[in-house]
ROLOBA-524268 format. One record per residue (C-alpha): x negated, y negated, z. Coordinates in pm, 1 decimal, m for minus. Each point is the difference from the previous one (the first is absolute). Example, Ala and Ser with C-alpha at 12.3 -4.5 7.8 and 13.67 -1.06 7.14 Angstrom:
2
<east: m1230.0, north: 450.0, up: 780.0>
<east: m137.0, north: m344.0, up: m66.0>
***
This chain:
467
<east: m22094.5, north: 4323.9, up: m2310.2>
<east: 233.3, north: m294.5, up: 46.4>
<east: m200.5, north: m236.0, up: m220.7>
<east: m15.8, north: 248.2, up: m262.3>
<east: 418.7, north: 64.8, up: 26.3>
<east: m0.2, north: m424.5, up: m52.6>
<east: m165.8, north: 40.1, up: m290.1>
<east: 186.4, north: 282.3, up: m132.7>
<east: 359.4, north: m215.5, up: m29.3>
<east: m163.1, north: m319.7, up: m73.9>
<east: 144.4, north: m196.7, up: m332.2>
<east: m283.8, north: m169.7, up: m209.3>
<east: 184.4, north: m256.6, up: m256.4>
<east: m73.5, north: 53.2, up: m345.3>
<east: m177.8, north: m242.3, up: m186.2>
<east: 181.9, north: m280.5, up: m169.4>
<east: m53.2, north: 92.6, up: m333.1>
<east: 47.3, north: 385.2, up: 104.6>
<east: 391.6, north: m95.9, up: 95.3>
<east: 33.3, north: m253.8, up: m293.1>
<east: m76.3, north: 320.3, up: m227.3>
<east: 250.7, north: 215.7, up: 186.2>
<east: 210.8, north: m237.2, up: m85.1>
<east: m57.2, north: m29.4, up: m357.7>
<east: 45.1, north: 402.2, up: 18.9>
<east: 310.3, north: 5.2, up: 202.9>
<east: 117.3, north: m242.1, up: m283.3>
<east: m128.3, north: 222.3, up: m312.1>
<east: 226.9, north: 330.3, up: 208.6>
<east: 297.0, north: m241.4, up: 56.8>
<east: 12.5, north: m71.3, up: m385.4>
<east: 23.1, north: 389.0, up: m68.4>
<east: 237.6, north: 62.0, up: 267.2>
<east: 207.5, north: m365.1, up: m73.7>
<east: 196.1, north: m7.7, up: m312.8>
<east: m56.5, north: m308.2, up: m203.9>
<east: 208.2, north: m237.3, up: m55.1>
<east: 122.7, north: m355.8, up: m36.6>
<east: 242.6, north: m304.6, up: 9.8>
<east: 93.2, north: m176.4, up: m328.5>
<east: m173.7, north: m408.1, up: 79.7>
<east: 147.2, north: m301.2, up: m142.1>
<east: m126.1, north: m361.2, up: 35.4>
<east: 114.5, north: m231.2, up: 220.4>
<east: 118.9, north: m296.2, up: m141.0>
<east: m59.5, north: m206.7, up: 342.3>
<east: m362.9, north: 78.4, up: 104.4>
<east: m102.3, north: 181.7, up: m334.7>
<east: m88.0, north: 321.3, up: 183.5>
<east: 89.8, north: 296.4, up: m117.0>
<east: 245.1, north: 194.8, up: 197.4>
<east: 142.7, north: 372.6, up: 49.6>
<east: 384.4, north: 43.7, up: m128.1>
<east: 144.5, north: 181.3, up: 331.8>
<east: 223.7, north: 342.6, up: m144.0>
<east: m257.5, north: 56.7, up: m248.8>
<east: m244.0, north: 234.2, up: 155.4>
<east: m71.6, north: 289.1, up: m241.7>
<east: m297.4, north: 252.8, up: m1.5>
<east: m241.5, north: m35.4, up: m292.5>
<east: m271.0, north: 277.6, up: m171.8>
<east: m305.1, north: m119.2, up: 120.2>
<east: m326.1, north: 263.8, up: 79.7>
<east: m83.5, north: m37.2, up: 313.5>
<east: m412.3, north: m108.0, up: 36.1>
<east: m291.9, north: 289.0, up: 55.2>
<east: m294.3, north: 42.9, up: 162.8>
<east: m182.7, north: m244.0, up: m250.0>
<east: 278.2, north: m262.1, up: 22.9>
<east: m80.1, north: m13.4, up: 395.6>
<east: m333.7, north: m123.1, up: m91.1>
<east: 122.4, north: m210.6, up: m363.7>
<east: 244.9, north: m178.2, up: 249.7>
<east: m283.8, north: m61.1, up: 230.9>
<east: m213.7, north: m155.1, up: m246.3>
<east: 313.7, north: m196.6, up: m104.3>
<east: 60.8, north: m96.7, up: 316.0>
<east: m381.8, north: m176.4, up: m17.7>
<east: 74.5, north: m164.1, up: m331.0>
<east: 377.4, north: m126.8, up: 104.0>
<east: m142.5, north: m161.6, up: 341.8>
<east: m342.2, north: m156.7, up: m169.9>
<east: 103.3, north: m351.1, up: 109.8>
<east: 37.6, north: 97.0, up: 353.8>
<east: m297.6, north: 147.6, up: m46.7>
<east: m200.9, north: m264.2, up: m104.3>
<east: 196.2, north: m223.1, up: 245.4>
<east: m153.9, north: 163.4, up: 250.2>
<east: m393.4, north: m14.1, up: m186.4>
<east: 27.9, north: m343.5, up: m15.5>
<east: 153.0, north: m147.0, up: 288.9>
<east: m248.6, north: 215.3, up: 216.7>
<east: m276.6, north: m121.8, up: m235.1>
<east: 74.2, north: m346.6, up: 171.8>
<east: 21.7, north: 105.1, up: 312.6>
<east: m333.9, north: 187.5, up: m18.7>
<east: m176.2, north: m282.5, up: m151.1>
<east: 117.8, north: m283.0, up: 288.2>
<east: m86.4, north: 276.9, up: 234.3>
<east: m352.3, north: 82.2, up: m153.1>
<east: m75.8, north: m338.6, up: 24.7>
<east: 82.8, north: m26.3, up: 336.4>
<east: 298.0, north: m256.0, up: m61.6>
<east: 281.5, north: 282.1, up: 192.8>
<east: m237.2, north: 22.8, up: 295.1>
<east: m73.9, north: m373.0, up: 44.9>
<east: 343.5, north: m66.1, up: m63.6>
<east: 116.8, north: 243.8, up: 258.4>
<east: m210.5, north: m135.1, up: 234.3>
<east: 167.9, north: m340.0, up: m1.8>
<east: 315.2, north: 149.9, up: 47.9>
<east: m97.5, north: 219.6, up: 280.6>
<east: m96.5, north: m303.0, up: 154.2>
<east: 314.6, north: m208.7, up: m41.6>
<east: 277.2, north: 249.4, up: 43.3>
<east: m176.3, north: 110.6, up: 309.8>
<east: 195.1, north: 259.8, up: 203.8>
<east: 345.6, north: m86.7, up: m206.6>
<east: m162.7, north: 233.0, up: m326.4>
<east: 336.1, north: 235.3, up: 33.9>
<east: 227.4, north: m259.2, up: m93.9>
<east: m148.4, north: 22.8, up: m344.9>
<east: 213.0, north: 320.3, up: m49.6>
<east: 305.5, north: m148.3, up: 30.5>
<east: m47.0, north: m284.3, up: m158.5>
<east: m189.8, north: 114.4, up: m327.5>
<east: 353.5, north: 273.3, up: 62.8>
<east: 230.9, north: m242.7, up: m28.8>
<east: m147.2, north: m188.0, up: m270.5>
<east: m6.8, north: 317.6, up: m271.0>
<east: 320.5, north: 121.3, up: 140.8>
<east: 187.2, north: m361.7, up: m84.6>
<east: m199.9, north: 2.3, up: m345.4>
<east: 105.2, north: 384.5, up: m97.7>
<east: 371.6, north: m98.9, up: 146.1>
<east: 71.3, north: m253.6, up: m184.1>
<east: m229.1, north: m26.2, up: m294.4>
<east: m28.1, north: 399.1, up: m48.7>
<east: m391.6, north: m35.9, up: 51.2>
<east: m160.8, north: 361.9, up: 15.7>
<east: m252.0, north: 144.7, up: m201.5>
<east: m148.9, north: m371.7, up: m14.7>
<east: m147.7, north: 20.3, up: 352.5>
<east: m207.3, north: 317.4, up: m116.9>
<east: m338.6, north: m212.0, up: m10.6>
<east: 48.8, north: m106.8, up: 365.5>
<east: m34.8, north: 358.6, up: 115.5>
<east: m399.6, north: 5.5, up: 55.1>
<east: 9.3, north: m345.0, up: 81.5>
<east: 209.4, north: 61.5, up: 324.3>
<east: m155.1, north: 317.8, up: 34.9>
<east: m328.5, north: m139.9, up: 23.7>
<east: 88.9, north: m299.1, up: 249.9>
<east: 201.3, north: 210.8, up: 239.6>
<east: m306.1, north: 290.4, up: 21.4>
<east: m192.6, north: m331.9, up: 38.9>
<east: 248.3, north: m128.6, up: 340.9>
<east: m23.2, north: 341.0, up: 197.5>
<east: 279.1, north: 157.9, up: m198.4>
<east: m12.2, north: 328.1, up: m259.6>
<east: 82.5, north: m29.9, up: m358.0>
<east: 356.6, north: 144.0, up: 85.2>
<east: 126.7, north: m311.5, up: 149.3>
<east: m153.9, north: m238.1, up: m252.3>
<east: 141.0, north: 259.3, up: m273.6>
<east: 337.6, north: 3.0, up: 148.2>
<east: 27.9, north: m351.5, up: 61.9>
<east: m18.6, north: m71.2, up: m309.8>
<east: 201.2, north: 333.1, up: m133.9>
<east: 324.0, north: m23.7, up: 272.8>
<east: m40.1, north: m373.0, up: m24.5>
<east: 144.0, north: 8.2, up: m377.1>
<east: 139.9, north: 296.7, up: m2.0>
<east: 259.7, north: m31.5, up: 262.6>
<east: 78.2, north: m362.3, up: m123.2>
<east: 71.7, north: 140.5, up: m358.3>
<east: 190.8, north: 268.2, up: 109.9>
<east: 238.5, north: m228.2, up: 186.6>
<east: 53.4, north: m214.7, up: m253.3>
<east: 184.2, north: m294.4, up: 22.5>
<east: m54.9, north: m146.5, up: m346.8>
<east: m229.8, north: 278.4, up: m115.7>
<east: 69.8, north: m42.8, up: m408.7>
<east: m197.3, north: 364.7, up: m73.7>
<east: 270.1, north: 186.2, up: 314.8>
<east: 270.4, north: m222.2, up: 108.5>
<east: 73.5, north: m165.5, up: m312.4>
<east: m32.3, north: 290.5, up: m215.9>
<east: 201.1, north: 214.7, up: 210.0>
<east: 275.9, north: m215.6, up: 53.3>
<east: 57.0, north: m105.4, up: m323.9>
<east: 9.6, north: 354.0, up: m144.3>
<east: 225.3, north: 110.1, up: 285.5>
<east: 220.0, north: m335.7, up: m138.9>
<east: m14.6, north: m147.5, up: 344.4>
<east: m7.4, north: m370.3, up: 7.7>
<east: m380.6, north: m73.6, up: 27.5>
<east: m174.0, north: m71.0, up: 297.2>
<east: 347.0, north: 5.4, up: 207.0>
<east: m39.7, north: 189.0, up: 323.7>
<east: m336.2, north: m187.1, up: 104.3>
<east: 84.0, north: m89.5, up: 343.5>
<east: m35.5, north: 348.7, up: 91.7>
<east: m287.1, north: 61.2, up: m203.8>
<east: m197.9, north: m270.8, up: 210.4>
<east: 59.0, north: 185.7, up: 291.7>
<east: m110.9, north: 288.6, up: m142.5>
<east: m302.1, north: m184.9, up: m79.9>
<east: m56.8, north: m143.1, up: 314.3>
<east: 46.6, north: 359.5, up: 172.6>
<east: m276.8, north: 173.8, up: m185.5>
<east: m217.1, north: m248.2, up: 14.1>
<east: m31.4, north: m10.7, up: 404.7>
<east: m7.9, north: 370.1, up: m47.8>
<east: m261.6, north: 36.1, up: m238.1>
<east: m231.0, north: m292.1, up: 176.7>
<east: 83.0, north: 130.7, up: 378.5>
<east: m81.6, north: 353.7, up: m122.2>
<east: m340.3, north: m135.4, up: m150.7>
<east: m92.1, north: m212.0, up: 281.2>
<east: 34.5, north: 266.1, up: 283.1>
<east: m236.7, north: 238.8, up: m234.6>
<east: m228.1, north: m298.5, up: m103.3>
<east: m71.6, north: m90.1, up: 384.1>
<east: m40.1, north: 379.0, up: 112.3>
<east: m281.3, north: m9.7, up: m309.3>
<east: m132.2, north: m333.6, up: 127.0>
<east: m34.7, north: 90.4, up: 398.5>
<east: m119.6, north: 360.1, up: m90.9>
<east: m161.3, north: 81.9, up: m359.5>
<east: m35.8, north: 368.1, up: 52.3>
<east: 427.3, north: m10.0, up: 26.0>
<east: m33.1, north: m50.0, up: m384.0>
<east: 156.0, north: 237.7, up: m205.7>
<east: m272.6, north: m114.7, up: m218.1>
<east: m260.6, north: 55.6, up: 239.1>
<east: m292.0, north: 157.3, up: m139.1>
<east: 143.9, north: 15.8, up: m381.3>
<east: m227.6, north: m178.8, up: m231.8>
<east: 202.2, north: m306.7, up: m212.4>
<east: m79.8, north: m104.8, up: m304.1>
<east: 37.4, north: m365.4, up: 26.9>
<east: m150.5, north: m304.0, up: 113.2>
<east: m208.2, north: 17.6, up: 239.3>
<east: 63.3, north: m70.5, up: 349.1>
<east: m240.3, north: m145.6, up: 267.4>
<east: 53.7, north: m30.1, up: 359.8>
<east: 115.2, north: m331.6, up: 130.8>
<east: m350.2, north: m96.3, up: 175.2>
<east: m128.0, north: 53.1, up: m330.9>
<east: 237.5, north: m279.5, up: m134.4>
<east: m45.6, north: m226.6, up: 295.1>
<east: m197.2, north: m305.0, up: m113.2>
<east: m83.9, north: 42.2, up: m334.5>
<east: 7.8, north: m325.4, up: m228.2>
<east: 91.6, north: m18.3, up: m351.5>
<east: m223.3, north: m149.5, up: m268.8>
<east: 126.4, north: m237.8, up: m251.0>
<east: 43.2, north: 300.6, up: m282.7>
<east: 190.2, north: 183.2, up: 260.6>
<east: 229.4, north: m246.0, up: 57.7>
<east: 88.4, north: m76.9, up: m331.1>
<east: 70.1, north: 375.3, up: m50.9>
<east: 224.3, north: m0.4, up: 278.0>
<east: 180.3, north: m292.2, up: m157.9>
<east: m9.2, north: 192.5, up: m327.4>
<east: 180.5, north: 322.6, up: 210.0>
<east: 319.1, north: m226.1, up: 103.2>
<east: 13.3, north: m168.6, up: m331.0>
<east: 45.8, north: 319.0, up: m143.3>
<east: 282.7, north: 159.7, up: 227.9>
<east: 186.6, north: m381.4, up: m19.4>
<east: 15.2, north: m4.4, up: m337.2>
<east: 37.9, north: 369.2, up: m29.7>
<east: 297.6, north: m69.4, up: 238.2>
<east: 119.9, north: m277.6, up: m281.0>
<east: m85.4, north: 166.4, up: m308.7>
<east: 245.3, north: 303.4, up: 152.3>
<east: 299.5, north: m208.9, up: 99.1>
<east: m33.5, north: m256.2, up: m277.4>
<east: m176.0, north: 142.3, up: m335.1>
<east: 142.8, north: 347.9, up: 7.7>
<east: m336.9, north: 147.2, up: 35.6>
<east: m22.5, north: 396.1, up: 62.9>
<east: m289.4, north: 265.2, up: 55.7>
<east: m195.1, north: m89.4, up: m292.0>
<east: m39.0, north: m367.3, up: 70.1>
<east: m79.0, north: 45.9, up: 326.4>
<east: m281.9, north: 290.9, up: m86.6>
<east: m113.1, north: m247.4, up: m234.6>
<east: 16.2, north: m322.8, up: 231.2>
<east: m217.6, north: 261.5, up: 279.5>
<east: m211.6, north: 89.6, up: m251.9>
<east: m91.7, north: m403.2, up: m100.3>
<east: 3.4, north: m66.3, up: 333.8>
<east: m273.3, north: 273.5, up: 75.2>
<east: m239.3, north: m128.8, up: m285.7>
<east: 59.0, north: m374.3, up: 208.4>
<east: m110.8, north: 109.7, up: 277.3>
<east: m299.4, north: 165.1, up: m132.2>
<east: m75.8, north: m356.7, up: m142.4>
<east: 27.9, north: m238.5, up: 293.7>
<east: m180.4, north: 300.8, up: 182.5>
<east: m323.4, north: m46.7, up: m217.8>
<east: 37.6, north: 356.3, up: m161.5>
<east: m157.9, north: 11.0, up: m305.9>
<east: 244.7, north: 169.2, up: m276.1>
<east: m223.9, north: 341.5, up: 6.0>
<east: 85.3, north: m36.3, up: 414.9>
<east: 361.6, north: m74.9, up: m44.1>
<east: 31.6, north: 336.1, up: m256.3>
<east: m221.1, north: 216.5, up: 275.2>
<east: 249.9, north: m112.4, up: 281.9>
<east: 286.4, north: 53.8, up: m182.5>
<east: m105.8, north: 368.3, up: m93.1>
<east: m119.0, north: 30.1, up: 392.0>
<east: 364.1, north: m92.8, up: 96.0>
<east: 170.9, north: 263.8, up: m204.1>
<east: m178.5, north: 289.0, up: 180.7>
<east: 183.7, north: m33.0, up: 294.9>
<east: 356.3, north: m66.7, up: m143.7>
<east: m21.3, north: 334.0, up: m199.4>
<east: 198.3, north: 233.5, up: 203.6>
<east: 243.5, north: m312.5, up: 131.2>
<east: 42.8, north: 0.6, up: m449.5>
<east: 79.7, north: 353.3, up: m35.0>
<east: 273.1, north: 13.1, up: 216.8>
<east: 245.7, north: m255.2, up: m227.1>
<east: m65.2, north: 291.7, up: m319.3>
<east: 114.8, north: 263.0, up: 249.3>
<east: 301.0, north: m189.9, up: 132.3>
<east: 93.3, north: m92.7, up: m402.9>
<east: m49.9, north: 312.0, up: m124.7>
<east: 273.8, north: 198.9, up: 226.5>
<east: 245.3, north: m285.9, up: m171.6>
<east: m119.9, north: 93.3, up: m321.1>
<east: 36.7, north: 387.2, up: 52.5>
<east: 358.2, north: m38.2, up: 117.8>
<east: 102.9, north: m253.5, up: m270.6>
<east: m167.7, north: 314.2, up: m248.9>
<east: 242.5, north: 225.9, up: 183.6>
<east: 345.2, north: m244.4, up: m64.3>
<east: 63.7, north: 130.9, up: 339.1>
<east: 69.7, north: m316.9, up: 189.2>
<east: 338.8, north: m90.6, up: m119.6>
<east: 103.9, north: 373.6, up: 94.5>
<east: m101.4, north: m33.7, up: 323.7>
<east: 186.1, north: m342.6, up: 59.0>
<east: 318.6, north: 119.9, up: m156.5>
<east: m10.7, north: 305.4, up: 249.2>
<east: m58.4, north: m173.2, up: 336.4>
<east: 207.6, north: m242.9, up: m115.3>
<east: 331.6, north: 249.8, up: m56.2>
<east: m54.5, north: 95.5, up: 407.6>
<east: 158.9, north: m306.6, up: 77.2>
<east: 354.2, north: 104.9, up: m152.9>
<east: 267.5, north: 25.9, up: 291.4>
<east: m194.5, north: m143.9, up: 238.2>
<east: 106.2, north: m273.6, up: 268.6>
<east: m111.0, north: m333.4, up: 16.1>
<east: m272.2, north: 27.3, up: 282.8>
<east: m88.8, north: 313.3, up: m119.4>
<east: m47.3, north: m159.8, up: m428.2>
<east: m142.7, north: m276.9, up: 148.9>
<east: m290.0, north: 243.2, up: 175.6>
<east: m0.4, north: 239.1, up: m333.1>
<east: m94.9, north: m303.8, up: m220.1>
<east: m294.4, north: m103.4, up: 253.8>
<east: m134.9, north: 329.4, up: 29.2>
<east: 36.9, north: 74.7, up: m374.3>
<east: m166.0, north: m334.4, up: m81.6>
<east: m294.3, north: 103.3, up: 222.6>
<east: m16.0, north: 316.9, up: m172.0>
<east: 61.4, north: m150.4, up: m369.7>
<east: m327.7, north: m267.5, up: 95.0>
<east: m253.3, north: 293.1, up: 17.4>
<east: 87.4, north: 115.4, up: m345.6>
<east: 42.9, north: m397.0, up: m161.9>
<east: m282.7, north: m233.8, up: 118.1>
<east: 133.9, north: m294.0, up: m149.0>
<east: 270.2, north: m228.1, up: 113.2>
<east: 126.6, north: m121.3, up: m282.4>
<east: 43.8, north: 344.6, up: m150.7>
<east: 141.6, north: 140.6, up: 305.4>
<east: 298.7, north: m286.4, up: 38.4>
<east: 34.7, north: 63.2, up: m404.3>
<east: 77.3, north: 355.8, up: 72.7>
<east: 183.1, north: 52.4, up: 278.5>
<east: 203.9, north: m312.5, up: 27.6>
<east: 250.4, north: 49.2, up: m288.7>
<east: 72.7, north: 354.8, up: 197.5>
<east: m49.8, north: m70.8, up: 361.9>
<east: 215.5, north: m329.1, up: m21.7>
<east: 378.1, north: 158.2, up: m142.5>
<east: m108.0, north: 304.5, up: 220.5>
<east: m23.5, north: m259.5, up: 300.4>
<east: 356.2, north: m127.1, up: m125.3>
<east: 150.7, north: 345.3, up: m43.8>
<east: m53.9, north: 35.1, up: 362.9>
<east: 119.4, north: m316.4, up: 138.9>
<east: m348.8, north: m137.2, up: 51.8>
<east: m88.0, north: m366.7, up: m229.6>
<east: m234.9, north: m0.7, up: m229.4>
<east: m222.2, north: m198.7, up: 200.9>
<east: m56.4, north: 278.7, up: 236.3>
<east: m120.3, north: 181.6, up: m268.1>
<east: m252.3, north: m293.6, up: m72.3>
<east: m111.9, north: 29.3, up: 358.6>
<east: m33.1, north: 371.7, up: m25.6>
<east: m207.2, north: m77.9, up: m315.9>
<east: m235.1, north: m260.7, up: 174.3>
<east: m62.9, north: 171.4, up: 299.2>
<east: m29.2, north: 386.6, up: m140.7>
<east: m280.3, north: m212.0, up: m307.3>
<east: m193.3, north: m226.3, up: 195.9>
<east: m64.6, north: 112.6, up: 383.3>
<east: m116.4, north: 305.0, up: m81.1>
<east: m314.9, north: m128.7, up: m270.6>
<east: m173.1, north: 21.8, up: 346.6>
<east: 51.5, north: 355.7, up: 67.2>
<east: 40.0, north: 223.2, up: m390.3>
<east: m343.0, north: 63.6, up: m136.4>
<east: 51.2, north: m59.2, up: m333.7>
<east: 50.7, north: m387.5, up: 197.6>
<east: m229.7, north: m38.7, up: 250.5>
<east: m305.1, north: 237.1, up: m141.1>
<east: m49.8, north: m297.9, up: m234.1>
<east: m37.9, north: m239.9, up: 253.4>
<east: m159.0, north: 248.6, up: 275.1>
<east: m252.7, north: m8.6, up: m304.6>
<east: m25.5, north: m407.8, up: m28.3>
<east: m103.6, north: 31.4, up: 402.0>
<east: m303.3, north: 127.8, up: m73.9>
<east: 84.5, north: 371.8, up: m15.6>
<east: 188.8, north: 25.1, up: 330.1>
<east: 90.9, north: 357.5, up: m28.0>
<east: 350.3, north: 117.9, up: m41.8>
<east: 41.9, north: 219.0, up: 317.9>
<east: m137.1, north: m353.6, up: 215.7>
<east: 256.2, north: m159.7, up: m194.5>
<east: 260.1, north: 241.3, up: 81.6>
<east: m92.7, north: m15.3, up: 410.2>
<east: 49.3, north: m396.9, up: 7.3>
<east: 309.4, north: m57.8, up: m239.1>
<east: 223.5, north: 326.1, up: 105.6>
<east: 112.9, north: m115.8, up: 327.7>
<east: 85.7, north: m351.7, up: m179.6>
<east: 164.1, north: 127.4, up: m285.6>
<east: 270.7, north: 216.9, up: 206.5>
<east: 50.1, north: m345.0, up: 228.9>
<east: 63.2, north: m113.7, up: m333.4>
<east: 252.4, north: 272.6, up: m84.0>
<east: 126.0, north: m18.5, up: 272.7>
<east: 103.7, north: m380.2, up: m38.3>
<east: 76.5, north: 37.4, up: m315.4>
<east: 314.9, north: 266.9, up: 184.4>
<east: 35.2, north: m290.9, up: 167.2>
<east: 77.2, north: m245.4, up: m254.4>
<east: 170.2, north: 186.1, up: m221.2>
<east: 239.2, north: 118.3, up: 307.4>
<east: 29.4, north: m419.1, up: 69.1>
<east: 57.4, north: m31.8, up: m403.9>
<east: 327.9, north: 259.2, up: m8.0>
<east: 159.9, north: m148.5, up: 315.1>
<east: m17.4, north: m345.6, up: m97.6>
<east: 117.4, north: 65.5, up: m348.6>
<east: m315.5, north: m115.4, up: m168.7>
***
């Protein structure tokens, strides 16, 4: 009688996409219920952006999207996020094809052998290395191909795919969201707020430095419970789609061949001059789809694939990445319905006006929690700073506050919590393997309200030392 009482009050989470489409319907009832409206834009004659004129808020006739729009937006959604998309084909399509060939496994071998019991420090240090790069150089969605390829090596080491996933994901994330010379956040924001550009950095390295031990001592205590104990897992018994992982005896002594070893050379050729091609030549997601997808066909050559083998692997490897695909459609397509809707601006211009008559601590808190708020329903930095900036920056001055607390509010309320909204971390929940959301949600909670909680913190340190 006891078990069956258990049962009675226990909470099963939805599937992924099941809450990505109650989102998308929560959004289609919020655009009948929201009235739409909209701030008049003008460009920027700085950073060419365009930008909304703060006092000009007015509601506009717009019919709000039916039944069939839920599903038109969907499909949109699909169609607006087909490089992503195909990002994801390809770069997987490489991984599959050094792992097919036994490259991954040979390689991992070797390193299981060298790094010996020191294999956690890789964490921090791969960490450290994304979070400097999206910091300073605003690197984000570029990283997306590395997701199965940590994924893979990390299942290989003893881990689950949520610490190679998250390495990668907190790694960059955190960095870009503490941006210290971020041009997509920092620079954007800042200039639109008219605060002198990239002033204020001192603090924003500390910042950086802060989330960073957070994010890796977080990761490390839950990577190490996974390593001395698999069944602690929150993955533990949930099929991944990804590459897959054999146990280190399994690794232990395995030579490479000639072939394998030039693919393996081939694999860091690509990510250095990936790296390069990002920080030097401007490259985006279609290059680097394209530069995975070259790379793929490569591999298939050295490999001794005929070109009827390299097509059949290819097709092989896209199986598995379906459901990790569908995800990015879902996550575009609530964007899509809301934009439909013109409900957006309304919604900033109303959280916005509850920071009238407020005091400084208590403004400074409003704009962080608005921000927080604003970032489920605008998944895009650069439009976020674009909107909210030219009114959150005179309402920081109307209160006493400087404008660059209103940057700060911006950077923290946009960036930390990609790791927490779903219409942010679905996506990449998706490039894991298809780590389900509700997993997802168990690791990265507890972080993210450390997180808000230091971000109190900061913000508190930011008012009383004038920032």
């Amino acid at each position: 009688m006891a078990n069956t009482e258990k049962k009675k009050f226990q909470f099963k989470m939805p599937h992924t996409y099941v809450i990505l489409v109650s989102i998308m319907v929560l959004m289609l009832v919020l655009t009948h219920i929201i009235p739409a409206g909209q701030y008049d834009r003008v460009e920027d004659p700085v950073s060419g952006k365009m930008v909304v004129v703060d006092g000009t808020y007015h509601e506009i006739d717009v019919e709000a999207p039916g039944i069939f729009d839920l599903f038109l937006a969907l499909q949109q959604g699909y169609v607006e996020s087909a490089n992503i998309m195909f990002l994801i084909i390809f770069s997987y399509g490489f991984v599959y094809v050094l792992t097919k060939n036994g490259t991954m496994d040979k390689a991992l071998g070797t390193m299981v052998r060298k790094v010996g019991k020191r294999v956690q420090l890789l964490i921090p240090i791969t960490m450290l290395v994304l979070g400097i790069l999206g910091s300073t150089m605003g690197i984000y969605e570029e990283v997306y191909g590395l997701f199965p390829v940590f994924v893979g090596i990390f299942m290989a080491l003893g881990y689950d795919a949520i610490v190679g996933g998250a390495t990668i994901f907190l790694g960059v994330s955190l960095g870009y969201a503490a941006g210290t010379t971020n041009p997509f956040n920092i620079a954007v924001a800042q200039d639109v707020a008219g605060v002198e550009l990239y002033s204020g950095m001192g603090l924003r390295w500390a910042i950086f430095i802060a989330f960073e031990i957070l994010a890796i001592t977080y990761l490390m205590r839950y990577a190490s419970k996974v390593k001395s104990d698999p069944a602690r897992s929150l993955l533990h018994g949930v099929p991944i789609d990804s590459v897959e992982s054999k146990g280190l005896d399994d690794l232990d002594g395995i030579k490479m061949t000639t072939r394998q070893k030039l693919c393996l050379l081939e694999f860091f050729g690509v990510i250095a001059f990936l790296t390069y091609s990002v920080l030097n030549l401007g490259w985006y997601v279609d290059e680097i789809a394209a530069l995975f997808l070259m790379a793929m066909v490569v591999a298939g050559i050295i490999s001794g694939y005929s070109a009827t083998e390299i097509c059949k692997t290819f097709i092989e490897s896209t199986k598995s990445m379906v459901s990790s695909m569908l995800i990015v459609g879902f996550t575009r397509g609530i964007t899509v319905l809301m934009q439909q809707g013109c409900i957006t601006d309304t919604i900033v211009y109303n959280l916005v006006n509850l920071l009238e008559n407020a005091s400084k601590y208590v403004a400074a808190y409003g704009m962080l929690i608005l921000q927080n708020i604003i970032k489920f329903f605008i998944n895009g930095s650069t439009s976020q700073a674009t909107i909210t900036m030219p009114i959150m920056a005179p309402t920081a001055e109307l209160v006493g506050l400087s404008k660059q607390i209103a940057v700060l509010a911006y950077q923290f309320g946009n960036g930390f919590a990609d790791c927490f909204w779903p219409t942010s971390c679905a996506l990449c929940c998706g490039l894991m393997g298809g780590v389900p959301l509700n997993k997802w949600y168990r690791f990265v909670t507890p972080l993210f309200l450390m997180m808000l909680v230091l971000e109190f913190v900061f913000m508190t340190i930011a008012v009383w030392i004038g920032y």
